[in-house]
N, C-alpha and C positions, 0 to 999 in steps of 0.2 A: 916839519909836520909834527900835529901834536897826537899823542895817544890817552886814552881813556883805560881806567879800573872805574868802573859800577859798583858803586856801593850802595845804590837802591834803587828801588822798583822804581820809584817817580821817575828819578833819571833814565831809568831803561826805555820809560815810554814815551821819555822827555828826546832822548836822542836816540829812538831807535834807529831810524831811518838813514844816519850819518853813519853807524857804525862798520869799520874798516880792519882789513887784515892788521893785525898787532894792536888792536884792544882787548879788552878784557874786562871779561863778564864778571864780576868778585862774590855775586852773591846769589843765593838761589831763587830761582824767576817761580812766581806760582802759576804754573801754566793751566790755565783753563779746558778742558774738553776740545778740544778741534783748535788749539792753537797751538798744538807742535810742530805744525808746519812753520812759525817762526824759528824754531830748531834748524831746520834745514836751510832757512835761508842765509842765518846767520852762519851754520857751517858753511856755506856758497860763497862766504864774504873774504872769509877766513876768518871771522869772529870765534874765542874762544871764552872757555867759561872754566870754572874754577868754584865749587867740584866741577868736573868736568859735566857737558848737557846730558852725555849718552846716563849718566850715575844719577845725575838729577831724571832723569824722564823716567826710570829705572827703580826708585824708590820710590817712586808715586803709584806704580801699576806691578802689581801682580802677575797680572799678563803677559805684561813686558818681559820682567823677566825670566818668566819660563820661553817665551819667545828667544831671548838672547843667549840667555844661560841655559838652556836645555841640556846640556852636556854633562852638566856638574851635579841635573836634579834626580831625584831617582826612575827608576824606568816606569812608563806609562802615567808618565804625568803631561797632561794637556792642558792647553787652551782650547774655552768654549766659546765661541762667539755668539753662534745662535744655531736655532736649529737642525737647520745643514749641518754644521761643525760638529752638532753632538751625535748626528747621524752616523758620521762618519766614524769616531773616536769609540760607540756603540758595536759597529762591524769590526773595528779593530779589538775592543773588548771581546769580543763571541770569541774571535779566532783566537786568543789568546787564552779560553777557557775560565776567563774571569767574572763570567756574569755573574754570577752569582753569590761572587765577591761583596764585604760591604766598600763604598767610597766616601770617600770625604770631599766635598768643597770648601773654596776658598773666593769671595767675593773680592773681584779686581782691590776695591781701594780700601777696605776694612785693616782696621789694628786689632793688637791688643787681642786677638782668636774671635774678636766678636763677628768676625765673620766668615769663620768656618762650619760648618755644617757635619755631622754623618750622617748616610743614606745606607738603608739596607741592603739596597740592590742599584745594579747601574739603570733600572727600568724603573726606581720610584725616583731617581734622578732626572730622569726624563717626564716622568711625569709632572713634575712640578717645574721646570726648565724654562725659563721665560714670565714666568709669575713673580709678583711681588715676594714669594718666600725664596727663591734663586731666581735672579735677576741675572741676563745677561751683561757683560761677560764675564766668566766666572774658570776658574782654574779644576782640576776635577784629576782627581789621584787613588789610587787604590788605600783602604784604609790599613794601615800597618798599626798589629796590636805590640809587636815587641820592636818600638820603636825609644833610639837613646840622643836626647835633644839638649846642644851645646850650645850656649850663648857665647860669640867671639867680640869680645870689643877691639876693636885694631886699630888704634891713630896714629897712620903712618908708620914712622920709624921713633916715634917719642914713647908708646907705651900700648901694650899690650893683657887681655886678661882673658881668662875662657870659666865660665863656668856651667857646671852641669844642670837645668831643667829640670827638678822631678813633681810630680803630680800623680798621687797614687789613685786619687778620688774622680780622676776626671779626664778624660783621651787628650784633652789638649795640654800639651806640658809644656805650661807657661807660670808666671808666678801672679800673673794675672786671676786665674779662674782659682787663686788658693793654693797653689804650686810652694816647693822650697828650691833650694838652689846649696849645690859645695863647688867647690872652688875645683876645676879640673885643667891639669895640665897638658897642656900640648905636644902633641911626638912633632919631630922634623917634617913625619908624610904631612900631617894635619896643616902643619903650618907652612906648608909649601899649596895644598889644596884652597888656603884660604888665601896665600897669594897671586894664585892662577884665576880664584872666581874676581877678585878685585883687580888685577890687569884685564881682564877680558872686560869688566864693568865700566873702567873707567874709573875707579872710587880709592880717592888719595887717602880715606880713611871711612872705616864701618861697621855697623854691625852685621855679625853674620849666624844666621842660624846654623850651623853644621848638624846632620843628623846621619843617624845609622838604624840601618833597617835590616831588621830580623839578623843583625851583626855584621852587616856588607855594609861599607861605605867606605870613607865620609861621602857623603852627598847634602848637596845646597836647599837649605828647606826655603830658606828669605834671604835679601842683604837688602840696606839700608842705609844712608846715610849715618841716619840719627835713629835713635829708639832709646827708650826707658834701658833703667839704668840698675834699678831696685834687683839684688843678688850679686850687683859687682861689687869690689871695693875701693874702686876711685867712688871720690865723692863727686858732686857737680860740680862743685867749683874748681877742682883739678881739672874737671873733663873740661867744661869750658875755657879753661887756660890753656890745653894742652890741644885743643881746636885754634884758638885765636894764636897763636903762637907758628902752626903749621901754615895758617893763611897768611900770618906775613911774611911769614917766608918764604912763600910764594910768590907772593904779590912785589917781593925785595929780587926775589930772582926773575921777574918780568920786568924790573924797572932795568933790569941790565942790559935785559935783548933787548927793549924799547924803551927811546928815551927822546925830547921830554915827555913825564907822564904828567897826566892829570885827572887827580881825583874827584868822579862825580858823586855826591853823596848831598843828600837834604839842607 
């Protein structure tokens, strides 16, 4: 019996339908809107992927991962689906004495802060909820004003870096919206917390926002695959050597458990 690594999309759609327990997925599939249920089938096959699917489906949605990771994020952060949901999430707000709180959203697939929002109240959040200025589904969090925003780069066990977010001029602390960034080091807790969100993930290497609110944390702002890189000090070209180097070694220690392999790629 022969085994397969995927090295490209063509192939994936070329042999989807063949694919069997001990192949493998090598690269990441762009899944379309209502096609993550090829996820699941291919988990049913025993099809594996590399990053893993749960880290790919994971870095695409927002959602998602307050859905998976909810553990890690900070308290009263929800998923909105639609207006039921925010009904819901609204009576949980009351009881909790926070109306009158401001919020912030986060739009499912948005980068880069361009699609987060602040809302006065949880009620002008509802008011615009389902309209083209917040679109469901959308993520929906208490706005924290003494909030400390870490960038974690993690690849593996090859290299590691964390730097600090600041942004004096503007709520969202990113170096996007005009932000700087210094170089911050990691305690043991930190760096056990970023190990516990990436085994729960799925994710052999990422980026990870860690944040701390009003001095409580760490807690999970985002993770990622892949993300901008501008405030680290690896360059690109390390990082992309220091990525292509984790995949074959991957891809070397599958050819061990399954053998012969055969590589699909263009």
């Amino acid at each position: 019996m022969e085994y397969y690594i995927v090295l490209s999309y063509r192939k994936f759609c070329e042999y989807f339908s063949e694919f069997k327990k001990g192949d493998l997925i090598g690269i990441r599939i762009p899944f379309k809107p209502g096609e993550e249920v090829l996820v699941v089938d291919l988990i049913n096959r025993g099809v594996e992927a590399f990053p893993s699917f749960l880290s790919q489906l994971l870095s695409k949605s927002k959602c998602m991962q307050v859905q998976v990771l909810k553990e890690f994020m900070p308290p009263y952060t929800f998923v909105v689906k639609d207006k039921t949901s925010l009904l819901e999430v609204m009576s949980r707000v009351c009881k909790e004495g926070l109306y009158e709180k401001k919020f912030v959203t986060k739009l499912d697939k948005a980068n880069c802060g361009l699609g987060i929002k602040l809302w006065s109240s949880i009620e002008e959040v509802f008011n615009f909820a389902g309209t083209q200025v917040l679109e469901y589904p959308f993520v929906l969090q208490p706005f924290y004003e003494n909030l400390k925003d870490i960038r974690v780069v993690w690849l593996g066990d090859e290299y590691k870096e964390a730097y600090q977010r600041i942004n004096p001029t503007n709520f969202r602390q990113n170096i996007f919206f005009g932000g700087d960034s210094k170089p911050y080091e990691l305690s043991e807790r930190e760096m056990d917390f970023c190990k516990r969100v990436m085994k729960r993930g799925g994710f052999p290497y990422a980026h990870i926002d860690m944040i701390y609110v009003n001095g409580s944390g760490p807690f999970l702002g985002e993770i990622n695959l892949k993300g901008g890189i501008k405030g680290a000090k690896i360059s690109s070209l390390e990082y992309e050597s220091i990525i292509s180097k984790i995949t074959k070694e991957y891809f070397k220690s599958w050819e061990s458990r399954f053998s012969p392999v055969k590589y699909l790629y263009p």
